[in-house]
C-alpha positions as CSV (number, residue, x, y, z in Angstrom):
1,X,-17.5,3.0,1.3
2,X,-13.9,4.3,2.0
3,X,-11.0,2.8,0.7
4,X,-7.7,2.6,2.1
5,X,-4.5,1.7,1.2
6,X,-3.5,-2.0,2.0
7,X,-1.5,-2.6,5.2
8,X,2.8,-2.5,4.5
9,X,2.1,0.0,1.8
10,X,3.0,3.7,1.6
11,X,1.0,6.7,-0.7
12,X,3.5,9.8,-1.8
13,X,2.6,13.1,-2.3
14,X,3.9,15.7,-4.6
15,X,5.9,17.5,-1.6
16,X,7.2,13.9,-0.8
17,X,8.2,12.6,-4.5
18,X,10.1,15.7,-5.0
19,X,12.6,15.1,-2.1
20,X,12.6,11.1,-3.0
21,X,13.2,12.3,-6.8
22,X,16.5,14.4,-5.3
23,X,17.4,11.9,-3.5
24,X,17.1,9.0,-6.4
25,X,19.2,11.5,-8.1
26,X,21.8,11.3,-6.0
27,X,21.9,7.8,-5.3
28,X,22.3,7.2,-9.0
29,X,24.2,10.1,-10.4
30,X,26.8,8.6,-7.5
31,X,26.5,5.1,-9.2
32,X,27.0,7.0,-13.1
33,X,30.1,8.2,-11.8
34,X,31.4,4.8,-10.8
35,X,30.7,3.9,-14.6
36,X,27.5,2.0,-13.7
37,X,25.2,1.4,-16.6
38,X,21.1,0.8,-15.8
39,X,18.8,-1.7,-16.5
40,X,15.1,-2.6,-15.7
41,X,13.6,-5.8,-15.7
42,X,9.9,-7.0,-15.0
43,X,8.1,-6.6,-12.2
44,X,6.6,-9.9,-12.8
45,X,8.9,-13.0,-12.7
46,X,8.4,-17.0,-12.9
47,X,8.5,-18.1,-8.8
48,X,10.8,-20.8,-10.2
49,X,13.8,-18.5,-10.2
50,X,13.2,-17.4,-6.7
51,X,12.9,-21.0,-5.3
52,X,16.2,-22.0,-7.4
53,X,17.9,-19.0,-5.3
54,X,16.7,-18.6,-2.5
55,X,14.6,-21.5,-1.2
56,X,11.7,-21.7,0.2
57,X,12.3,-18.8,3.3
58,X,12.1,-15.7,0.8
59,X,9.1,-18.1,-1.3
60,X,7.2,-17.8,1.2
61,X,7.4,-14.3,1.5
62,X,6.2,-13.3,-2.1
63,X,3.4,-12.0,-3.6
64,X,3.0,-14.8,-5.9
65,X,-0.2,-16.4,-7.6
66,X,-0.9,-18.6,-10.7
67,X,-1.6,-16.6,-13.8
68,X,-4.4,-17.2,-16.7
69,X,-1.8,-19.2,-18.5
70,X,-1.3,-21.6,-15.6
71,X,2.7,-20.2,-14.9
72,X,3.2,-19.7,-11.2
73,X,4.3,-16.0,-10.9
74,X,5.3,-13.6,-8.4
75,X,6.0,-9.5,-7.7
76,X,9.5,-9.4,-7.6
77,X,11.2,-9.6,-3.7
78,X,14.2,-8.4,-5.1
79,X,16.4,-7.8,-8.1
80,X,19.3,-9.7,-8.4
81,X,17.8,-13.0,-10.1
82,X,16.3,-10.5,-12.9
83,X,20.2,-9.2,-13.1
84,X,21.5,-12.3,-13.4
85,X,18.7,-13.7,-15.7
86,X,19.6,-10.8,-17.8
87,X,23.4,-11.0,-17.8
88,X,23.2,-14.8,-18.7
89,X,20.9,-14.0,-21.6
90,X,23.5,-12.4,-23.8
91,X,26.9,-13.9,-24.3
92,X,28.2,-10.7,-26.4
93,X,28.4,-8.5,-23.5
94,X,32.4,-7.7,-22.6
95,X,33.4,-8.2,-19.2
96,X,33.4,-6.7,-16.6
97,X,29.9,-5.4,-16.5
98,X,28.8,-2.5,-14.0
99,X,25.0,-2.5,-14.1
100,X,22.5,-0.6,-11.4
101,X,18.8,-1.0,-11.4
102,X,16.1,1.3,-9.0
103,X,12.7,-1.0,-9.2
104,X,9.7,-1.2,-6.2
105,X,10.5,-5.1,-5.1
106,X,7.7,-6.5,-2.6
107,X,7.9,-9.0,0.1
108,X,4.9,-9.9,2.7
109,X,6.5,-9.5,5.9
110,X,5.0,-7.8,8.9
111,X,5.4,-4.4,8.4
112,X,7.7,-2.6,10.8
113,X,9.9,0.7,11.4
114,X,12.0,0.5,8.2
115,X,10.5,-2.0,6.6
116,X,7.4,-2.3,4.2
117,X,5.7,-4.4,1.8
118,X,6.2,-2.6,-0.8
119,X,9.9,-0.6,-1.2
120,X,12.1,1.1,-4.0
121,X,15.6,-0.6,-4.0
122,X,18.4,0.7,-5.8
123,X,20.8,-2.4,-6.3
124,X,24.1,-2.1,-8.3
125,X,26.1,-5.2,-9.3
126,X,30.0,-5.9,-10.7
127,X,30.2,-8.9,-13.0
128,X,33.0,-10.5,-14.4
129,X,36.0,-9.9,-11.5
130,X,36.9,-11.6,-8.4
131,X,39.6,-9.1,-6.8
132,X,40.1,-7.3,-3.6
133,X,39.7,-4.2,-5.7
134,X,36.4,-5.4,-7.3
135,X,35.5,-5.8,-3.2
136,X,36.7,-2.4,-2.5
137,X,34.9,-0.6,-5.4
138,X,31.4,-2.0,-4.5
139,X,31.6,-1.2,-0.8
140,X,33.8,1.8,-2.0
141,X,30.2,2.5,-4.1
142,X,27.8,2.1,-1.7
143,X,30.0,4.4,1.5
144,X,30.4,6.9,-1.2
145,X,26.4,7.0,-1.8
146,X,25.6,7.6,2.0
147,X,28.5,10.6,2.0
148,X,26.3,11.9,-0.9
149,X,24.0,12.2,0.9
150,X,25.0,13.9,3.8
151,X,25.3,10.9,5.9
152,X,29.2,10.7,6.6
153,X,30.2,10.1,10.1
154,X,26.2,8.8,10.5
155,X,26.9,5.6,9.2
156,X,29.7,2.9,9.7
157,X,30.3,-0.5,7.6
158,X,30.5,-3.6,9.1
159,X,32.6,-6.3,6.9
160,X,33.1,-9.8,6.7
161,X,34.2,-12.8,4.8
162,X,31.8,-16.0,4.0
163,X,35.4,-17.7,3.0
164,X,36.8,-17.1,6.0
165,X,33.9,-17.7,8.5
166,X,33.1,-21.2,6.6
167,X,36.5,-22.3,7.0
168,X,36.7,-20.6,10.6
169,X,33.7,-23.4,11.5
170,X,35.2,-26.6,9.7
171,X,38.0,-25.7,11.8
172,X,36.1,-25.6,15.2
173,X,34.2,-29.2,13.6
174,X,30.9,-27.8,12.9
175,X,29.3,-29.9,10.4
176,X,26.2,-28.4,9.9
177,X,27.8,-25.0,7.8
178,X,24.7,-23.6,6.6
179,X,22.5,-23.6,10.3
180,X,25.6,-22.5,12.0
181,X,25.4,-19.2,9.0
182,X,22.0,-19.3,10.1
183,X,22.0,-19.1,14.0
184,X,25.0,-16.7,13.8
185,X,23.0,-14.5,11.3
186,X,20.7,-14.1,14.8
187,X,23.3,-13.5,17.0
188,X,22.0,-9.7,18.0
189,X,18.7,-11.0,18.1
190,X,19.3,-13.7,20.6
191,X,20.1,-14.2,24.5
192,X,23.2,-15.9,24.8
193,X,21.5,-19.1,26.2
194,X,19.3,-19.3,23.1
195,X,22.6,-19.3,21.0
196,X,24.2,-21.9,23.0
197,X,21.1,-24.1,22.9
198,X,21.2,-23.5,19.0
199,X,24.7,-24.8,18.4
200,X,24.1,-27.4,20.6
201,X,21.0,-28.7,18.5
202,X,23.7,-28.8,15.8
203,X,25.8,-30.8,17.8
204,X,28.5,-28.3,18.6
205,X,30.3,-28.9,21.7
206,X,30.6,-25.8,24.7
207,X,34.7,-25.2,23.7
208,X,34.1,-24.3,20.2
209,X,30.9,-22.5,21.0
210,X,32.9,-20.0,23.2
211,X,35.2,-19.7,20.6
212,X,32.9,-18.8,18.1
213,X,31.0,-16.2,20.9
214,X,34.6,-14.6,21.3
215,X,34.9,-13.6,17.5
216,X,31.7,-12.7,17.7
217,X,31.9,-10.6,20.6
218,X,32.3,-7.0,19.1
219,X,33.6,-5.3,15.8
220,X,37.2,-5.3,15.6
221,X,39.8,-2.8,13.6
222,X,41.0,-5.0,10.8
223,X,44.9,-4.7,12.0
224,X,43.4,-7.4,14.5
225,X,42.0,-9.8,12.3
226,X,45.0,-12.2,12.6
227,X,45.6,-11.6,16.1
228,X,42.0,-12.7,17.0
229,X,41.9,-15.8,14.6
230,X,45.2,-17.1,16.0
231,X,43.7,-17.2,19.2
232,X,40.6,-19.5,17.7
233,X,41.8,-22.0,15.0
234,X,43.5,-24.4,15.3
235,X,45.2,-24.0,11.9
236,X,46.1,-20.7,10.9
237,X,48.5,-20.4,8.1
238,X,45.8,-22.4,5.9
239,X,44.2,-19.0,5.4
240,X,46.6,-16.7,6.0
241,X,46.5,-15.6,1.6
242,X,42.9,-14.6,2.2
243,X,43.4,-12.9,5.6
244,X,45.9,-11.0,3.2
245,X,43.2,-10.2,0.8
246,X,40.8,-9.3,3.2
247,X,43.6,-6.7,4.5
248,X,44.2,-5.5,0.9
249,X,40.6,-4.8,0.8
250,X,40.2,-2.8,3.5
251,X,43.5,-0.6,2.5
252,X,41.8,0.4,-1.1
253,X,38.3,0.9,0.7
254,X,39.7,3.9,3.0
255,X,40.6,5.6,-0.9
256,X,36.9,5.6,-1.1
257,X,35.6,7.0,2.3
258,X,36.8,8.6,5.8
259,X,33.6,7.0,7.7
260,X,34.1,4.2,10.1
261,X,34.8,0.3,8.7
262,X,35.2,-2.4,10.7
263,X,35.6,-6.2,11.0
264,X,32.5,-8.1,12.4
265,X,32.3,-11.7,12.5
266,X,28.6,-11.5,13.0
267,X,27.8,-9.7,9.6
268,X,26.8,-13.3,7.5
269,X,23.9,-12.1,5.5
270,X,21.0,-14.5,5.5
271,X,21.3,-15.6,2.1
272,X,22.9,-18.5,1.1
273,X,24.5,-17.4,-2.0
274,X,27.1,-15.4,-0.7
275,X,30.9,-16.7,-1.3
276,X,33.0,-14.2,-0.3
277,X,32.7,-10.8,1.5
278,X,29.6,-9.4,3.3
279,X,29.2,-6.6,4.2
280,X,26.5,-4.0,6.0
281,X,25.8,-0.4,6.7
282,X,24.1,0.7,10.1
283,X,23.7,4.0,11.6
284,X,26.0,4.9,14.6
285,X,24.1,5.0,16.9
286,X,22.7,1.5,16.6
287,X,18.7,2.3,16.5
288,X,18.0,1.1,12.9
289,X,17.9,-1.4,10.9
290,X,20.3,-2.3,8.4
291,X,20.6,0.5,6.1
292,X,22.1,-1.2,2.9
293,X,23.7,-4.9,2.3
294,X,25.5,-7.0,-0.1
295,X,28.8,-9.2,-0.5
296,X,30.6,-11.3,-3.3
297,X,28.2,-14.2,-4.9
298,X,30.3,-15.9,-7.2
299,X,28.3,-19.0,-7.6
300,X,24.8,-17.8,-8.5
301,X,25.8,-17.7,-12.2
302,X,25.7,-21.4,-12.4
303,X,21.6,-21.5,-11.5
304,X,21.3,-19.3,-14.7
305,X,23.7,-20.7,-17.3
306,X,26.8,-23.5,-17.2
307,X,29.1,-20.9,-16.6
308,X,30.4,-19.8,-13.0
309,X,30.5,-15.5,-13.3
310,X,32.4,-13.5,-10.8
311,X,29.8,-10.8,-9.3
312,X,29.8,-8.7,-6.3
313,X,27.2,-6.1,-5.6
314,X,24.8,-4.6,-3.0
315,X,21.5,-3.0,-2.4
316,X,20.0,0.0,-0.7
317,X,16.0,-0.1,0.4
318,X,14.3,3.7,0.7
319,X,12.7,3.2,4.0
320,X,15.6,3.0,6.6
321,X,17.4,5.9,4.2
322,X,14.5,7.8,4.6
323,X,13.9,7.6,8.5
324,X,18.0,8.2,8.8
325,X,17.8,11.4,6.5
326,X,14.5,12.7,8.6
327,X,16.4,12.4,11.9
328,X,19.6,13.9,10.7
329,X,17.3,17.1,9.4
330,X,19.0,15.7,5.2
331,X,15.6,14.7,4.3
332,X,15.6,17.9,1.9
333,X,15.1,19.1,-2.0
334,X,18.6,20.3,-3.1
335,X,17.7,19.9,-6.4
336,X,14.7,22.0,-7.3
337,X,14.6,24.0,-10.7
338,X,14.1,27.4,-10.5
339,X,9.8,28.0,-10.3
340,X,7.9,30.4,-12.5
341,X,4.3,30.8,-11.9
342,X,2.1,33.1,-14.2
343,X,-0.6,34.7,-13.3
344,X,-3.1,36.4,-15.9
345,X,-5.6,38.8,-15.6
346,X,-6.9,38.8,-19.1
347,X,-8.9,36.1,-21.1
348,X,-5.9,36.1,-23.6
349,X,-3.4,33.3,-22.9
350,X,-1.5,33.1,-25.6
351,X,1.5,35.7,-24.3
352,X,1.5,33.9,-21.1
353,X,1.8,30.3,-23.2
354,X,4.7,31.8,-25.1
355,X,6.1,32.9,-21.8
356,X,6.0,30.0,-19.9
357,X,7.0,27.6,-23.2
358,X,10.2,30.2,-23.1
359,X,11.1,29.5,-19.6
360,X,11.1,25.3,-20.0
361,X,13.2,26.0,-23.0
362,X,15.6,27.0,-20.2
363,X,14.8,24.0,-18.4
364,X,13.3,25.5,-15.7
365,X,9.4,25.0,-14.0
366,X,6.6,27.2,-15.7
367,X,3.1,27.1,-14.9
368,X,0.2,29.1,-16.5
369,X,-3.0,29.5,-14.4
370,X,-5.9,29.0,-16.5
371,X,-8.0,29.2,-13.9
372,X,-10.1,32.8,-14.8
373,X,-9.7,33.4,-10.9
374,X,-8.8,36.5,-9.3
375,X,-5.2,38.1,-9.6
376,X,-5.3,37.3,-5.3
377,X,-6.4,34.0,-5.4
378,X,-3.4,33.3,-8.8
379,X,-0.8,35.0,-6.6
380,X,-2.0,33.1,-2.8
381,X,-1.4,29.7,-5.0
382,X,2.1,30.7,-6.7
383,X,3.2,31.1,-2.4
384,X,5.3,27.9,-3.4
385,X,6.9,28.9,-6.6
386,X,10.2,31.0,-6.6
387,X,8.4,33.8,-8.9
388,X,5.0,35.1,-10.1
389,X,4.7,36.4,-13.6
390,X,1.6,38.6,-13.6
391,X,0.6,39.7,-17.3
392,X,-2.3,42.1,-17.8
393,X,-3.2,44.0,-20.8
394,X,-0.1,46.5,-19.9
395,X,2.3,43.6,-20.1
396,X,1.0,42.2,-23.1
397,X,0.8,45.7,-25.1
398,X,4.2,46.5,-23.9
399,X,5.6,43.7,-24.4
400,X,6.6,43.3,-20.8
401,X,6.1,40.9,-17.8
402,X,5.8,42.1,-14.1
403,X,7.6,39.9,-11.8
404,X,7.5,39.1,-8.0
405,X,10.0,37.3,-5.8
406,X,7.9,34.9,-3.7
407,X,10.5,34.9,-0.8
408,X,10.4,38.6,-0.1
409,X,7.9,40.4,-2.4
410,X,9.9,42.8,-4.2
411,X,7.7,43.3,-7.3
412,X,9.5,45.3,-10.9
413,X,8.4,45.5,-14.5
414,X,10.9,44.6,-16.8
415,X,11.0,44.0,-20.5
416,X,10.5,40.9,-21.5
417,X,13.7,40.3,-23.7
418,X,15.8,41.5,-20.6
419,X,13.7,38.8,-18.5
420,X,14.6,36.2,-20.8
421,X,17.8,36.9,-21.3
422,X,18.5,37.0,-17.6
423,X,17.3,33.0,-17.7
């Protein structure tokens, strides 16, 4: 019988894990150097805190079951309830907090280009501040992880404000806030009639509809944000102070990152939660998916604990990275030690132990083959390691190693002090 892996989930190889490994790297290296501390959670959670946050649309996406005690449980879908469980649980930690976390997070959906059912997620968070500079570091965060990775001038980030959009909707007389968030959150995946029809279910009327279809028409440079929402409400100077902070935002963001940022009223994130700014990252050229998300949730505290914590934060999935990386030739190891493999052609291992227990000292790769094969067949399988070490009976009596360079097969025989020292 042959077994396969299950539908939405991915095998990596060696040659693979290393590149993700670099990659990983950089992601969080990038988030170290914000000041970003990690944590790890379980990858088995009570469904309870999913249904308290997100309803029953991301429920019925889990990988959830009842467990021998009778608990309804799940596979994570995502990290930040674990975050938040986690920031609630202890009162002695000093504000602001700055926490990342990297864990797989699974979700049954139907498996598509960038997306799986089973994905890593790097997901960094900002607790405890509710500025336009808090706003600008997080998106600051996540541009500057994409330009460590080679991807400036790939990518651009499309922003907007939950605040603002809620109060752009009151103004226009929709009622029904959260299905307008909803139906606007599909506007790129809609016909226009379709998106008519939608508000309209929501009773709506045609005037404001168009209104709303005009701010949501393209992606604006945030000079014209109050141009464009004097042309639409009816009342503007009500929210002229967070138009201001919006502004503000945008100003410290460019400290961050030369890659493109714009306004777009059709960037509302599904989620609920959300209070403040949104924000999204898509490739240029508009053939992927989404490649990272967040915004400012300044209300999910309260599901946790009685007190309301200012947090902002964002997360990155591997898959649409990974297919953006590929096609932009980035999807490289820049971070590989320096390789050592020995070959011996003598039943004696201990000087080629010693050798290779040297060269991790120097934390660098070492491998001894222990194979008893033939010096052709140790030197055909070294063909991916920077050097071979060969050690015969010469070597060992002189107290030498003979060393090749894999890339162009210059061959010497040095002593093995000067080898060492040259590490």
């Amino acid at each position: 019988m042959k077994i396969e892996k299950i539908k939405g989930f991915r095998d990596h190889y060696p040659e693979d894990m290393e590149i993700r490994n670099s990659i990983f790297n950089k992601i969080t290296d990038t988030a170290e150097n914000f000041g970003y501390k990690r944590i790890d959670f379980p990858s088995l959670e009570l469904l309870e805190m999913y249904r308290l946050k997100s309803g029953s649309e991301l429920v019925n996406q889990t990988f959830s079951f009842t467990d021998k005690g009778g608990r309804e449980v799940t596979l994570i879908p995502e990290a930040t309830p674990s975050t938040m469980r986690l920031l609630t649980s202890r009162k002695d930690l000093p504000r602001p907090v700055r926490w990342y976390s990297f864990p797989k997070v699974w979700r049954y959906e139907e498996p598509q280009e960038g997306r799986f059912r089973e994905h890593y997620q790097f997901n960094s968070d900002l607790f405890g501040i509710d500025s336009p500079e808090a706003d600008a570091e997080v998106i600051g965060m996540a541009s500057k992880i994409l330009d460590s990775l080679g991807l400036s001038g790939v990518y651009e980030i499309n922003i907007n404000d939950r605040y603002l959009m809620e109060y752009i909707l009151k103004d226009l007389n929709v009622n029904d806030i959260n299905s307008a968030f909803s139906i606007i959150d599909k506007y790129r995946k809609i016909d226009k009639n379709s998106f008519y029809k939608l508000f309209n279910e929501i009773n709506v009327d045609e005037k404001s509809i168009d209104k709303i279809m005009y701010l949501l028409s393209g992606k604006i440079n945030i000079k014209n944000l109050k141009r464009k929402l004097i042309k639409v409400l009816n009342n503007y100077n009500n929210i002229e102070d967070r138009v201001n902070r919006i502004s503000k935002t945008f100003e410290i963001i460019n400290y961050y990152t030369q890659s493109k940022i714009n306004y777009d009223f059709s960037v509302v994130r599904g989620l609920s939660y959300y209070t403040g700014i949104v924000f999204e990252a898509f490739d240029i050229q508009g053939e992927l998916r989404a490649i990272l998300g967040g915004g400012r949730y300044n209300n999910l505290s309260t599901l946790f604990s009685d007190e309301e914590i200012p947090a902002a934060g964002f997360a990155i999935g591997d898959a649409v990275i990974e297919i953006l990386l590929k096609r932009n030739n980035l999807w490289l190891n820049n971070n590989l030690k320096t390789s050592y493999y020995i070959c011996s052609t003598t039943d004696n291992y201990n000087y080629p132990i010693k050798i290779a227990n040297d060269i991790r000292n120097k934390d660098k790769i070492a491998l001894v083959d222990i194979t008893t094969r033939k010096l052709s067949a140790q030197i055909k399988n070294a063909s991916s390691y920077n050097y071979a070490i060969i050690i015969g009976d010469n070597e060992i009596k002189n107290n030498s190693i003979t060393i090749k360079n894999m890339s162009n097969g210059e061959q010497e025989t040095i002593k093995y002090i000067q080898f060492i020292d040259s590490l």
